[in-house]
PDB file of N, CA, C and O in Angstrom:
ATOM      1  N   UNK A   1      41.722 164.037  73.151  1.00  0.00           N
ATOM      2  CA  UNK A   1      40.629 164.963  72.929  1.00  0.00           C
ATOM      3  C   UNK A   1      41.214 166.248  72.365  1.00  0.00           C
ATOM      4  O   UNK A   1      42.345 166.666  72.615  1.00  0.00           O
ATOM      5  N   UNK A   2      40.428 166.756  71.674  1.00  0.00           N
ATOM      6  CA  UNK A   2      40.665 168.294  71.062  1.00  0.00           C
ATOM      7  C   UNK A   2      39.967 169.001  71.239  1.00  0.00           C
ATOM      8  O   UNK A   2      38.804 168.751  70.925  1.00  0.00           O
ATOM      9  N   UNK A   3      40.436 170.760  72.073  1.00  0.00           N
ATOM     10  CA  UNK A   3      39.410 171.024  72.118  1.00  0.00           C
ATOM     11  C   UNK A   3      40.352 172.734  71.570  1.00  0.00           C
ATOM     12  O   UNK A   3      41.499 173.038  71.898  1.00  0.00           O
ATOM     13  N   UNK A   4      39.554 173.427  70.837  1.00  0.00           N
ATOM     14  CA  UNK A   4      39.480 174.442  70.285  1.00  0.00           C
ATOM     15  C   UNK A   4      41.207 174.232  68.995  1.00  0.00           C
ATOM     16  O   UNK A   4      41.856 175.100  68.411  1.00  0.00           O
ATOM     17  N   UNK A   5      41.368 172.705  69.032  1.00  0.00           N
ATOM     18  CA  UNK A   5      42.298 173.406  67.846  1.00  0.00           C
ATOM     19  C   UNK A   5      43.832 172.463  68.525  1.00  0.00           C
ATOM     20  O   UNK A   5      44.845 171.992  68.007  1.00  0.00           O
ATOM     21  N   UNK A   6      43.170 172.561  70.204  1.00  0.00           N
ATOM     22  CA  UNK A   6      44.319 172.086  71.144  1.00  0.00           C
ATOM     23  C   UNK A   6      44.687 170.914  71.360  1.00  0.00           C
ATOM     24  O   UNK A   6      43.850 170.758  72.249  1.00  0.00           O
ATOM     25  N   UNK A   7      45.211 169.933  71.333  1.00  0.00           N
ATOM     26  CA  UNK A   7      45.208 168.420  71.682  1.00  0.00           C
ATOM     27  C   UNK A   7      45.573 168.186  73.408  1.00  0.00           C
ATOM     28  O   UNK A   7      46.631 168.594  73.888  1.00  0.00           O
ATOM     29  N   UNK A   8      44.560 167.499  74.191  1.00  0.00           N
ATOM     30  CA  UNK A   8      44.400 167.867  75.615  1.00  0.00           C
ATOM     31  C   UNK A   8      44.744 165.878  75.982  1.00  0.00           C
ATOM     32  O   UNK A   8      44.120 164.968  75.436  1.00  0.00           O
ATOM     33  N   UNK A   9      45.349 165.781  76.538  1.00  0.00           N
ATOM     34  CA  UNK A   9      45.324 164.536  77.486  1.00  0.00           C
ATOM     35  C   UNK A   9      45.312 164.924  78.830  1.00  0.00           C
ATOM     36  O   UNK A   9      46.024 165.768  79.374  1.00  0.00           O
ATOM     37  N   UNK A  10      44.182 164.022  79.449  1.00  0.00           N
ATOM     38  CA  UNK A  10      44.083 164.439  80.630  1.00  0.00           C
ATOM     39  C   UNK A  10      43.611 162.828  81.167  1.00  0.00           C
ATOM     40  O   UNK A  10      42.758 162.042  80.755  1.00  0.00           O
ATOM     41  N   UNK A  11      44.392 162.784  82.041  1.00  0.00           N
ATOM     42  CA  UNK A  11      44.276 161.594  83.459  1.00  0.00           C
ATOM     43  C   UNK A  11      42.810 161.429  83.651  1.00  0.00           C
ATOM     44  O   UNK A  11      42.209 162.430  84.041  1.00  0.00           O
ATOM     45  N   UNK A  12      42.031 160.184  83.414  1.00  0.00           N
ATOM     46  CA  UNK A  12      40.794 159.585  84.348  1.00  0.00           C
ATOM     47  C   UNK A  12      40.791 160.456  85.748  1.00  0.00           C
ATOM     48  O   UNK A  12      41.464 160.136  86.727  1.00  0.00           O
ATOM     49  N   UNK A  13      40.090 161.388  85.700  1.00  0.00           N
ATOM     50  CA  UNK A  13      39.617 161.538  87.312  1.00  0.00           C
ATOM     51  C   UNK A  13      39.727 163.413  87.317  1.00  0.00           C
ATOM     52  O   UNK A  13      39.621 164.184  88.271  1.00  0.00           O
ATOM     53  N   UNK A  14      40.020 163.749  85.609  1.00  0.00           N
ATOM     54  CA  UNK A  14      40.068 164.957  85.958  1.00  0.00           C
ATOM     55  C   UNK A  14      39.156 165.422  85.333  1.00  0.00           C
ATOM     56  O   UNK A  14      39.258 165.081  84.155  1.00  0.00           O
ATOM     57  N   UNK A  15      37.889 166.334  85.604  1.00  0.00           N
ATOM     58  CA  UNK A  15      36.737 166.612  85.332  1.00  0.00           C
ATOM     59  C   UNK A  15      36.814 167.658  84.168  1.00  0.00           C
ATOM     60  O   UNK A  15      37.769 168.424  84.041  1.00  0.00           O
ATOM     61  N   UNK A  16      35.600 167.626  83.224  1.00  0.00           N
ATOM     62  CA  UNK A  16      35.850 168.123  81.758  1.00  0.00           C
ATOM     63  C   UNK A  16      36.012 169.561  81.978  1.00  0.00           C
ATOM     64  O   UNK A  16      36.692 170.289  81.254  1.00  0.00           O
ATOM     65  N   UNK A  17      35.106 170.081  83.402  1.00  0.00           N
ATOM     66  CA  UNK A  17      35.265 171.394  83.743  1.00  0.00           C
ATOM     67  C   UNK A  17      36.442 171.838  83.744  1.00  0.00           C
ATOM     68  O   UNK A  17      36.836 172.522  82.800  1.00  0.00           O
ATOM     69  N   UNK A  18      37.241 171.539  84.801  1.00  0.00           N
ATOM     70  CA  UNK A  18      38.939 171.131  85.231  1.00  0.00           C
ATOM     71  C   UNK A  18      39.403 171.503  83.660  1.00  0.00           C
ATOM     72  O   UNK A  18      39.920 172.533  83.230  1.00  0.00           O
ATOM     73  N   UNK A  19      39.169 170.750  83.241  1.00  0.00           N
ATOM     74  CA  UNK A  19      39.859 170.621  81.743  1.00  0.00           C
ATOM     75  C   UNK A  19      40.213 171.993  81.225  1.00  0.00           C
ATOM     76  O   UNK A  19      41.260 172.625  81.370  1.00  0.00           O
ATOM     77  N   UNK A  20      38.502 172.481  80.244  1.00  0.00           N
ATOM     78  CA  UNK A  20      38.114 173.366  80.511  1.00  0.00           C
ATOM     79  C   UNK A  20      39.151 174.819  80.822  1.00  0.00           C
ATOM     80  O   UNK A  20      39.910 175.406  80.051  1.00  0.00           O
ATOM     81  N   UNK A  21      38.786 175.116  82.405  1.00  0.00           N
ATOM     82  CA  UNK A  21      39.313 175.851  83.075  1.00  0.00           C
ATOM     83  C   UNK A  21      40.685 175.779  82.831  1.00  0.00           C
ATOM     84  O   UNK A  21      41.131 176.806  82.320  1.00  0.00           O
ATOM     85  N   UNK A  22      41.521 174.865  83.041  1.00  0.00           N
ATOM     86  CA  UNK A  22      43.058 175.140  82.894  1.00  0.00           C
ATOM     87  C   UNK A  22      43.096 175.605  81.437  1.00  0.00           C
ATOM     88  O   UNK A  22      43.782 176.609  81.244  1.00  0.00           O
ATOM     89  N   UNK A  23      42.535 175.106  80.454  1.00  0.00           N
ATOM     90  CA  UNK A  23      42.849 175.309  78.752  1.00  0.00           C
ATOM     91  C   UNK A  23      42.518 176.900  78.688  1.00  0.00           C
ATOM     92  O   UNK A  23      43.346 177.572  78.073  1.00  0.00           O
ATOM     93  N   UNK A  24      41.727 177.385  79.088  1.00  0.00           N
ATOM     94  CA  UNK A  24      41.512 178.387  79.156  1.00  0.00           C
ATOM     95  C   UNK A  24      42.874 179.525  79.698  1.00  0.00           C
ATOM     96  O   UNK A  24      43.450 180.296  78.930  1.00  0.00           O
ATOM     97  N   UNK A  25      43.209 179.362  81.345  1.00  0.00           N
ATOM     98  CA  UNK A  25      44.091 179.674  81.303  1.00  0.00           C
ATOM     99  C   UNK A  25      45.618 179.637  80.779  1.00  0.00           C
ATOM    100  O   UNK A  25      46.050 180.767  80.552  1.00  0.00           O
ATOM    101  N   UNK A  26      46.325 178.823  80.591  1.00  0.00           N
ATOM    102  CA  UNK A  26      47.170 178.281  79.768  1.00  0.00           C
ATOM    103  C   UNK A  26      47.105 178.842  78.532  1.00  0.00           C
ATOM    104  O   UNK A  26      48.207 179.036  78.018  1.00  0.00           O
ATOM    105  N   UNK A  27      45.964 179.227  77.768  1.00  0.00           N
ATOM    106  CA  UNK A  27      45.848 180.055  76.251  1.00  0.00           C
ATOM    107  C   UNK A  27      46.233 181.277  76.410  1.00  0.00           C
ATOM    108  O   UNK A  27      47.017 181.850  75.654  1.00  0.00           O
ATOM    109  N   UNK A  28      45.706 181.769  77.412  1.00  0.00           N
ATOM    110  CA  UNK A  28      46.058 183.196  77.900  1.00  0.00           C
ATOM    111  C   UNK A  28      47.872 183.298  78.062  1.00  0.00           C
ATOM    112  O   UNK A  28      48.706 183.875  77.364  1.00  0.00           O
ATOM    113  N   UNK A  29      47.958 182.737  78.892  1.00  0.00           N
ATOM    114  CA  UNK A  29      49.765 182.446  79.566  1.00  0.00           C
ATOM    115  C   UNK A  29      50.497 182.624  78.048  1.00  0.00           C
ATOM    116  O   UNK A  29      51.178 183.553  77.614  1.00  0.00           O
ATOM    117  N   UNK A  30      50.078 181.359  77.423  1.00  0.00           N
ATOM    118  CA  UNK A  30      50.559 181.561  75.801  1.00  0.00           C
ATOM    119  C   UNK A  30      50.766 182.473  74.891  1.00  0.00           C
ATOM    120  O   UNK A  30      51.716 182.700  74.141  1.00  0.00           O
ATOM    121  N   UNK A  31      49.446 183.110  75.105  1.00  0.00           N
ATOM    122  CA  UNK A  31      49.228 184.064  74.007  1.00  0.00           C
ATOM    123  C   UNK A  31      49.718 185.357  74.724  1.00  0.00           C
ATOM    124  O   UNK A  31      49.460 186.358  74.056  1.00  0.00           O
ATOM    125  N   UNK A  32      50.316 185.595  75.830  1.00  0.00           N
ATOM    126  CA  UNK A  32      50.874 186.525  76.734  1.00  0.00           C
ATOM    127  C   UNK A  32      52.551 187.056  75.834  1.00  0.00           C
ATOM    128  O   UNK A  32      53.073 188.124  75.517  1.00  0.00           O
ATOM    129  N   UNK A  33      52.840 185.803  75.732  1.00  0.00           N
ATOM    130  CA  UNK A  33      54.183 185.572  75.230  1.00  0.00           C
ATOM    131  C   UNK A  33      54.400 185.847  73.809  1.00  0.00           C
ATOM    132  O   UNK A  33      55.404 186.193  73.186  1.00  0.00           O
ATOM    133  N   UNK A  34      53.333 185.629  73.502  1.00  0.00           N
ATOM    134  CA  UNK A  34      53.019 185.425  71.904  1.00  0.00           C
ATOM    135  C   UNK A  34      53.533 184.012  71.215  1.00  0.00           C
ATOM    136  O   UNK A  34      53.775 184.062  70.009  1.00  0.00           O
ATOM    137  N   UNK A  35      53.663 183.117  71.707  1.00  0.00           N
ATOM    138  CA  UNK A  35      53.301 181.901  70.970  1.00  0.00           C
ATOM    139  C   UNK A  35      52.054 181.279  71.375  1.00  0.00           C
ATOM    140  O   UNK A  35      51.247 181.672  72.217  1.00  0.00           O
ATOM    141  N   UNK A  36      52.017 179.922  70.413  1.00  0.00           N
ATOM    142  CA  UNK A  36      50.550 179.502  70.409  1.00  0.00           C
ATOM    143  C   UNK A  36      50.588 178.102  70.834  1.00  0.00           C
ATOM    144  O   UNK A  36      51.284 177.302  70.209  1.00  0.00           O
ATOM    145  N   UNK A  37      49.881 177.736  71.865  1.00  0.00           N
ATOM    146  CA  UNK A  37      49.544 176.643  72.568  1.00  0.00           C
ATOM    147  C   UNK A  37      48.770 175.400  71.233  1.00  0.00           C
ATOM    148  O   UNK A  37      47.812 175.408  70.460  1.00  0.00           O
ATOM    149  N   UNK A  38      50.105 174.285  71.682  1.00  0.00           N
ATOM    150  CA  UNK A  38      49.749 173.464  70.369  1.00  0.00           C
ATOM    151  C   UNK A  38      49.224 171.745  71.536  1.00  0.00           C
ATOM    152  O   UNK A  38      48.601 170.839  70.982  1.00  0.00           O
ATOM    153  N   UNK A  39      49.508 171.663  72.640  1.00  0.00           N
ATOM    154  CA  UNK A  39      49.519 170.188  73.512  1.00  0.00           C
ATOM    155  C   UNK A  39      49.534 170.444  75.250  1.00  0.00           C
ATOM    156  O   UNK A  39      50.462 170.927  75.898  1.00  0.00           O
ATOM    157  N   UNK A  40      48.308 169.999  75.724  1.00  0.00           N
ATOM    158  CA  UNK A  40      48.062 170.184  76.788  1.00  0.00           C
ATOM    159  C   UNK A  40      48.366 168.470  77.379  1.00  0.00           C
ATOM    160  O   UNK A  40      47.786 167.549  76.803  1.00  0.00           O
ATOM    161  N   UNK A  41      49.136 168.237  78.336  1.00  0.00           N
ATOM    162  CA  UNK A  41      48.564 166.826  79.380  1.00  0.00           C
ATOM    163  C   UNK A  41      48.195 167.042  80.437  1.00  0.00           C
ATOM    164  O   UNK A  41      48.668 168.138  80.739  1.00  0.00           O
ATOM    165  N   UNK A  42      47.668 166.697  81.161  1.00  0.00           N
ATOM    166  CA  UNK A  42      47.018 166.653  82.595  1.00  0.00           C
ATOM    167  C   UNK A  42      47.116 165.335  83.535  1.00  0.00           C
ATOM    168  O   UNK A  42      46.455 164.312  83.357  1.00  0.00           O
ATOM    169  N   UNK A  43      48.042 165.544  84.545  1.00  0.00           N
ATOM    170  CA  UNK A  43      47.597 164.299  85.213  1.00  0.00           C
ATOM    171  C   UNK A  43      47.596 164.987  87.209  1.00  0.00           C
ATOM    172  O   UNK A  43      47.767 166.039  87.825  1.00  0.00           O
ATOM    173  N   UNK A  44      47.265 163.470  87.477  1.00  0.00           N
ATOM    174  CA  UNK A  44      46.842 164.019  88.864  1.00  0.00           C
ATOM    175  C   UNK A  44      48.068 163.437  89.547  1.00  0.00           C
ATOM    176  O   UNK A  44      48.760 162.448  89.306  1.00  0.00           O
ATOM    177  N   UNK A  45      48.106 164.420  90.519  1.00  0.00           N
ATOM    178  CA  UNK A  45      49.198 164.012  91.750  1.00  0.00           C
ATOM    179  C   UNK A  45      48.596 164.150  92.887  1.00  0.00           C
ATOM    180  O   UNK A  45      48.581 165.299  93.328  1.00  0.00           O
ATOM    181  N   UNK A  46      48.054 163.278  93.551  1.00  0.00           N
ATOM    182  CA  UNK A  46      47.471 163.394  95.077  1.00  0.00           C
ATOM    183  C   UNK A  46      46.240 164.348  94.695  1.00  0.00           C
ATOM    184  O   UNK A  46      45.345 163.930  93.959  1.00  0.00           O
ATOM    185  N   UNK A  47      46.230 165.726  95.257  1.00  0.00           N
ATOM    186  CA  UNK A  47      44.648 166.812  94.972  1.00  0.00           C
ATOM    187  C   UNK A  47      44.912 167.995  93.660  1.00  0.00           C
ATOM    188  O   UNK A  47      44.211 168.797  93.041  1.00  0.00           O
ATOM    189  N   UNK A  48      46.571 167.500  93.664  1.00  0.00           N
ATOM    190  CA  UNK A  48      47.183 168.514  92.505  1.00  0.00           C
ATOM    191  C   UNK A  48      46.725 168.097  90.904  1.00  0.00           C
ATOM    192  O   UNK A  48      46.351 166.944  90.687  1.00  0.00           O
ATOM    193  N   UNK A  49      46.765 168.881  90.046  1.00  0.00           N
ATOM    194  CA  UNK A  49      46.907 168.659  88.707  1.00  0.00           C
ATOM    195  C   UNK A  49      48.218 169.026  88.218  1.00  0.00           C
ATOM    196  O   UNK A  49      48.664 170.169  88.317  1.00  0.00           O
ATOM    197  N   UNK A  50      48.896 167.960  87.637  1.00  0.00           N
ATOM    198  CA  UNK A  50      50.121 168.709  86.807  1.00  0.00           C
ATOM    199  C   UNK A  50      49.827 169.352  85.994  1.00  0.00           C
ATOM    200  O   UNK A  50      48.864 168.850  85.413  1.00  0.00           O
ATOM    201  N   UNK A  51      50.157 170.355  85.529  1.00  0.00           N
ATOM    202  CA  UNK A  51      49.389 170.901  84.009  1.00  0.00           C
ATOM    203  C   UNK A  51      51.250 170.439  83.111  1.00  0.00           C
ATOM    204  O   UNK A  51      52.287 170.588  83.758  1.00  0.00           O
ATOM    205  N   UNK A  52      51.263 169.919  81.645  1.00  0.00           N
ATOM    206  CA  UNK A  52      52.476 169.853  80.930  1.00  0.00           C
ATOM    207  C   UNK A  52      52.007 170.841  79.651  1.00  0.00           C
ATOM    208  O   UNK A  52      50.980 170.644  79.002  1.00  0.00           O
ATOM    209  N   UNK A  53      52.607 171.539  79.500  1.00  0.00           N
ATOM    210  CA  UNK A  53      52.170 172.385  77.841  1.00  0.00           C
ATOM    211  C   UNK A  53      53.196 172.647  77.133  1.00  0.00           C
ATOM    212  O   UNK A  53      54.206 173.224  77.536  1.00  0.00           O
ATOM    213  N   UNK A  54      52.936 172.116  75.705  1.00  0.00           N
ATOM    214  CA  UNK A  54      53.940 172.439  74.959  1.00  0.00           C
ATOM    215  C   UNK A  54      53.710 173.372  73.672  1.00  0.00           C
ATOM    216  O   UNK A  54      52.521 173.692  73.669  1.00  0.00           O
ATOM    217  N   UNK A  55      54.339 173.891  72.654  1.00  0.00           N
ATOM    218  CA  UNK A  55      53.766 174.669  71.661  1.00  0.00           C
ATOM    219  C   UNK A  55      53.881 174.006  70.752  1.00  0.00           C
ATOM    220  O   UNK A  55      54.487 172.971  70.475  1.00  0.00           O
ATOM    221  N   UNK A  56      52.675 175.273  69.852  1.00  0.00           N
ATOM    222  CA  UNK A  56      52.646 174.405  68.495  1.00  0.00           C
ATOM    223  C   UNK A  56      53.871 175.232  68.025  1.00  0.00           C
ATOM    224  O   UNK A  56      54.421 176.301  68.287  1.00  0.00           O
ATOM    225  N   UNK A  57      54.029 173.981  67.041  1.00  0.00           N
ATOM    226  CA  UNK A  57      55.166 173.924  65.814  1.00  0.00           C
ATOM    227  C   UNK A  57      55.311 173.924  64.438  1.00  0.00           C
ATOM    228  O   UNK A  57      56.534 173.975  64.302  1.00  0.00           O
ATOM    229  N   UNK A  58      54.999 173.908  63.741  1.00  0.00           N
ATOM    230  CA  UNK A  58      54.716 173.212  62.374  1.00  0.00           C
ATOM    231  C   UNK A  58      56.191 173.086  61.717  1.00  0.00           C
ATOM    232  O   UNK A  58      57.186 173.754  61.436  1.00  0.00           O
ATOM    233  N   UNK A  59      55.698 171.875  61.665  1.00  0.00           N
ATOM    234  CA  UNK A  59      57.632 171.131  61.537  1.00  0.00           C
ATOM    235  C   UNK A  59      57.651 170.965  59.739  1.00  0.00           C
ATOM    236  O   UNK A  59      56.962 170.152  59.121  1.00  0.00           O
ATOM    237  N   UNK A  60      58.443 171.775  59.235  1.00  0.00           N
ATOM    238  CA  UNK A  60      58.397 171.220  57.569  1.00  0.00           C
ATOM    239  C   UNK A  60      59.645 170.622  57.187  1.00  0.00           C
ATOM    240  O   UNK A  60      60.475 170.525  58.091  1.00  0.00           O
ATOM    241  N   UNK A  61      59.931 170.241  56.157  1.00  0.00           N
ATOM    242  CA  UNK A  61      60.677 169.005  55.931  1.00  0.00           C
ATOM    243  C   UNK A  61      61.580 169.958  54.748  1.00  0.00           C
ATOM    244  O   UNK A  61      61.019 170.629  53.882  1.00  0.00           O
ATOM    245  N   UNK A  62      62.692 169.885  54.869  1.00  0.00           N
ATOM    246  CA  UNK A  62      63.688 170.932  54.284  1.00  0.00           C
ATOM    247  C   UNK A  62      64.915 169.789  53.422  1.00  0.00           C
ATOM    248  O   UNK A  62      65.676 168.911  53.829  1.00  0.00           O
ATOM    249  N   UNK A  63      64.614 170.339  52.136  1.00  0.00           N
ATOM    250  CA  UNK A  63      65.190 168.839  50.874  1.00  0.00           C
ATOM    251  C   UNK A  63      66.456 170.034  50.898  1.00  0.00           C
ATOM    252  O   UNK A  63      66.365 171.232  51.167  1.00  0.00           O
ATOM    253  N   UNK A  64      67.839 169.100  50.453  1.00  0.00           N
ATOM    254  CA  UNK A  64      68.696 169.633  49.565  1.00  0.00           C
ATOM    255  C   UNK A  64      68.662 168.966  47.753  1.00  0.00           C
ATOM    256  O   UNK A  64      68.457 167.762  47.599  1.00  0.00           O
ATOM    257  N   UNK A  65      68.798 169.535  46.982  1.00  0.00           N
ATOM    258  CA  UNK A  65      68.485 169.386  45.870  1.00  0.00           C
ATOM    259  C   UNK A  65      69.878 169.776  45.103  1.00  0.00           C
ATOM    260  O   UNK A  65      69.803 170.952  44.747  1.00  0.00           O
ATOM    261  N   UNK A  66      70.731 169.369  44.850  1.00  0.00           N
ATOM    262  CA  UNK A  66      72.084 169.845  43.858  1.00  0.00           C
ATOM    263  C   UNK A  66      72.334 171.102  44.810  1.00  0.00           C
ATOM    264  O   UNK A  66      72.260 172.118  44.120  1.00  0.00           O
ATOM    265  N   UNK A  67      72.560 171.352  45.929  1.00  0.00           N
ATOM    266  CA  UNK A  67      73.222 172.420  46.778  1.00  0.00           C
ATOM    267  C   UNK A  67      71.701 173.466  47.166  1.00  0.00           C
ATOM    268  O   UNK A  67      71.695 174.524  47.795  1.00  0.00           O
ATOM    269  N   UNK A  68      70.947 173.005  46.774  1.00  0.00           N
ATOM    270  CA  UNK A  68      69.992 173.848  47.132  1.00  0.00           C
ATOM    271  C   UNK A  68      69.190 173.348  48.472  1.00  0.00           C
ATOM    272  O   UNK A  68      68.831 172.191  48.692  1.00  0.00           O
ATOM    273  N   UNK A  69      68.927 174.858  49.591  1.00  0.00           N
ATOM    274  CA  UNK A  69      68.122 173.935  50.675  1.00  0.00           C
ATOM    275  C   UNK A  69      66.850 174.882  50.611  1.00  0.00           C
ATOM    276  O   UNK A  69      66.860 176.102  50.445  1.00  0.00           O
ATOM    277  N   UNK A  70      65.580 173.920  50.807  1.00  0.00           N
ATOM    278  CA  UNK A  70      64.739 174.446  50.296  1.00  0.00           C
ATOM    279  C   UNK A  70      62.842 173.469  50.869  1.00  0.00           C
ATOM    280  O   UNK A  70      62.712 172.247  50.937  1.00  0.00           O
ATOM    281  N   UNK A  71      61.824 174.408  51.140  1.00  0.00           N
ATOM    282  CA  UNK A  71      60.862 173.104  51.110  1.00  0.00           C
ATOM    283  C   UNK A  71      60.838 173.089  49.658  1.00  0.00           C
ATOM    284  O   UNK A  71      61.219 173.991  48.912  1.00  0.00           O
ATOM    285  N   UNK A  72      60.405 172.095  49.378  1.00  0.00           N
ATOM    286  CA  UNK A  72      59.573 171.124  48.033  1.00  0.00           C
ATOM    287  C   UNK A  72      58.763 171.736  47.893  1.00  0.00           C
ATOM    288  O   UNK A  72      58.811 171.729  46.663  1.00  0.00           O
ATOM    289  N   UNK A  73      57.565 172.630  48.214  1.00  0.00           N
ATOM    290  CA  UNK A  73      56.738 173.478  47.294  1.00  0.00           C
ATOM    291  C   UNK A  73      57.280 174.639  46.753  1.00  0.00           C
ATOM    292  O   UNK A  73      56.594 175.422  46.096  1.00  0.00           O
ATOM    293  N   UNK A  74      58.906 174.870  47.069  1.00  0.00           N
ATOM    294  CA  UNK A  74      59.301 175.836  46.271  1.00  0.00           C
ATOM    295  C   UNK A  74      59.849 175.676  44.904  1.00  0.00           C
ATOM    296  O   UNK A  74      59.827 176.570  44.057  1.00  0.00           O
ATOM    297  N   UNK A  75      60.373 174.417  44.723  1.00  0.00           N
ATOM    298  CA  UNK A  75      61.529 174.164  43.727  1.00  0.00           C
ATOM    299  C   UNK A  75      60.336 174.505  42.582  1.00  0.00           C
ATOM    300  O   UNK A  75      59.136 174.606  42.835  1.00  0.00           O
ATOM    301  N   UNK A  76      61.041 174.674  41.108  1.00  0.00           N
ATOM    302  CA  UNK A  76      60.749 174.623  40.430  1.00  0.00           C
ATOM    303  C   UNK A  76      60.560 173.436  39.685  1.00  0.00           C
ATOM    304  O   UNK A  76      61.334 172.561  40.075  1.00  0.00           O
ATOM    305  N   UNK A  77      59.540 172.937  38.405  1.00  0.00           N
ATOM    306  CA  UNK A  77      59.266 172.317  37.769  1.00  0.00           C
ATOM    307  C   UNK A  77      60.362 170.915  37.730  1.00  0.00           C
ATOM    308  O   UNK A  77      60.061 169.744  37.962  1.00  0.00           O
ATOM    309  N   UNK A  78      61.646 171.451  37.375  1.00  0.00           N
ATOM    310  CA  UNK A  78      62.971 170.574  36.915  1.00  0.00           C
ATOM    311  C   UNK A  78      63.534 169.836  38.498  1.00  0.00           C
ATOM    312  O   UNK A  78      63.934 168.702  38.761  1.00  0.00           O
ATOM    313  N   UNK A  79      63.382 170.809  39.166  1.00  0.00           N
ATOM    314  CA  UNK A  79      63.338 170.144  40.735  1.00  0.00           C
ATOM    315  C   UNK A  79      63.018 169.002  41.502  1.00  0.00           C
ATOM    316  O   UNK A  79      63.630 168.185  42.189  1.00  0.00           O
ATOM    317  N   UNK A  80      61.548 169.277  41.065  1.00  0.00           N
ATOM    318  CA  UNK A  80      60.504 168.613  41.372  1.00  0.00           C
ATOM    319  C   UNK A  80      60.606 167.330  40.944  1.00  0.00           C
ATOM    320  O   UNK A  80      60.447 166.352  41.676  1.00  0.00           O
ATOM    321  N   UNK A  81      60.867 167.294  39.778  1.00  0.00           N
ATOM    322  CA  UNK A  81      61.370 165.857  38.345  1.00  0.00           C
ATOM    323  C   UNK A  81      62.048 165.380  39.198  1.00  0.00           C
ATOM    324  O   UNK A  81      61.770 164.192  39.364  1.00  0.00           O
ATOM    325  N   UNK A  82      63.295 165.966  40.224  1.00  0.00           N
ATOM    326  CA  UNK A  82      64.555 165.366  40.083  1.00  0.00           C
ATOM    327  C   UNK A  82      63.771 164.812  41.158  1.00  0.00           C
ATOM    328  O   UNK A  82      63.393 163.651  41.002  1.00  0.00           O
ATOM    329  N   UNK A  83      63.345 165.613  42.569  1.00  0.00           N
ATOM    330  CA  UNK A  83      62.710 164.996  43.909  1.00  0.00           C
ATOM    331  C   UNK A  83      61.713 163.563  43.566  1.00  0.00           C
ATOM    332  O   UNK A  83      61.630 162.688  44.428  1.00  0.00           O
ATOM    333  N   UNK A  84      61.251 163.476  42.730  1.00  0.00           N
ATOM    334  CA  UNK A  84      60.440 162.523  42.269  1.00  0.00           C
ATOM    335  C   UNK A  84      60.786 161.512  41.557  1.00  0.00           C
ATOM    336  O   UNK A  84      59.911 160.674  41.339  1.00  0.00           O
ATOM    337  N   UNK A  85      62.365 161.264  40.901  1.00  0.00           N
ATOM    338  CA  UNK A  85      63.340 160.290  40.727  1.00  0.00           C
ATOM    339  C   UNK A  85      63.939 159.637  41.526  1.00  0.00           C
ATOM    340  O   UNK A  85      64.000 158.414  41.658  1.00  0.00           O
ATOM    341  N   UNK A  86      64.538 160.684  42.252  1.00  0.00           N
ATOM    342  CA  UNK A  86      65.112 159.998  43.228  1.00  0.00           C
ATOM    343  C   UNK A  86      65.196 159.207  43.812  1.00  0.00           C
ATOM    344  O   UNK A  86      64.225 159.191  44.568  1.00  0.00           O
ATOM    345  N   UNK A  87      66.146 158.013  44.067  1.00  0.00           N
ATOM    346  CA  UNK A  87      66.374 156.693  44.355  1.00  0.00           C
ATOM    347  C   UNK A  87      66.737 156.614  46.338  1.00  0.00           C
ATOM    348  O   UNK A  87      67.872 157.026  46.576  1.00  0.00           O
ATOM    349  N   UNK A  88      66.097 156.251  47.376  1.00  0.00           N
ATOM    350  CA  UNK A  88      66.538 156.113  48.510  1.00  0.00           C
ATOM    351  C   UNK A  88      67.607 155.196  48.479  1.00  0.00           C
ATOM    352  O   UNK A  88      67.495 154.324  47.617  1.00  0.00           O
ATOM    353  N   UNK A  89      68.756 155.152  49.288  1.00  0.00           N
ATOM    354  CA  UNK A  89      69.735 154.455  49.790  1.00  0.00           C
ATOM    355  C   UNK A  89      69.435 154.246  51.125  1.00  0.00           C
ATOM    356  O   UNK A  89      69.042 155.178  51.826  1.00  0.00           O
ATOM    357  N   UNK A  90      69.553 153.317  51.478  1.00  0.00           N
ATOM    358  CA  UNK A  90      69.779 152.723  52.829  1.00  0.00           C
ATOM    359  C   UNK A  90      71.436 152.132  53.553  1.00  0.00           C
ATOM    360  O   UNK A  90      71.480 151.659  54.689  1.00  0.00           O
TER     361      UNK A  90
END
């Protein structure tokens, strides 16, 4: 489930309120720090809720190109040619 942006797993048996309520807090906790809450899980232990939270990330993919390190929407035109030739080896 997603809720405001957040990706939430939560255990059968934990109520949407529950839900809810912890996401709420947990955004706060986050945004305390100044990073940004990217993955919530929830499961139950006996009357407890675990809460697990992790952050968001945005993971980009970083080419070397003839000594160059770089994302791929930077290279230029001739770059680009070469990234798009390129033969995989295994």
């Amino acid at each position: 489930m997603m809720i405001g942006g957040i990706r939430i797993a939560a255990q059968e048996g934990i109520t949407e309120q529950e839900i809810r309520d912890i996401l709420h807090e947990e955004k706060a906790l986050w945004q305390a720090k100044g990073r940004r809450l990217g993955e919530v899980s929830l499961t139950l232990d006996g009357d407890e809720i675990i809460v697990k939270a992790t952050e968001r990330s945005p993971i980009k993919r970083i080419r070397r190109i003839t000594g160059y390190l770089s994302t791929s929407d930077r290279f230029n035109d001739a770059k680009q040619a070469e990234l798009s030739q390129r033969i995989a080896h295994s």
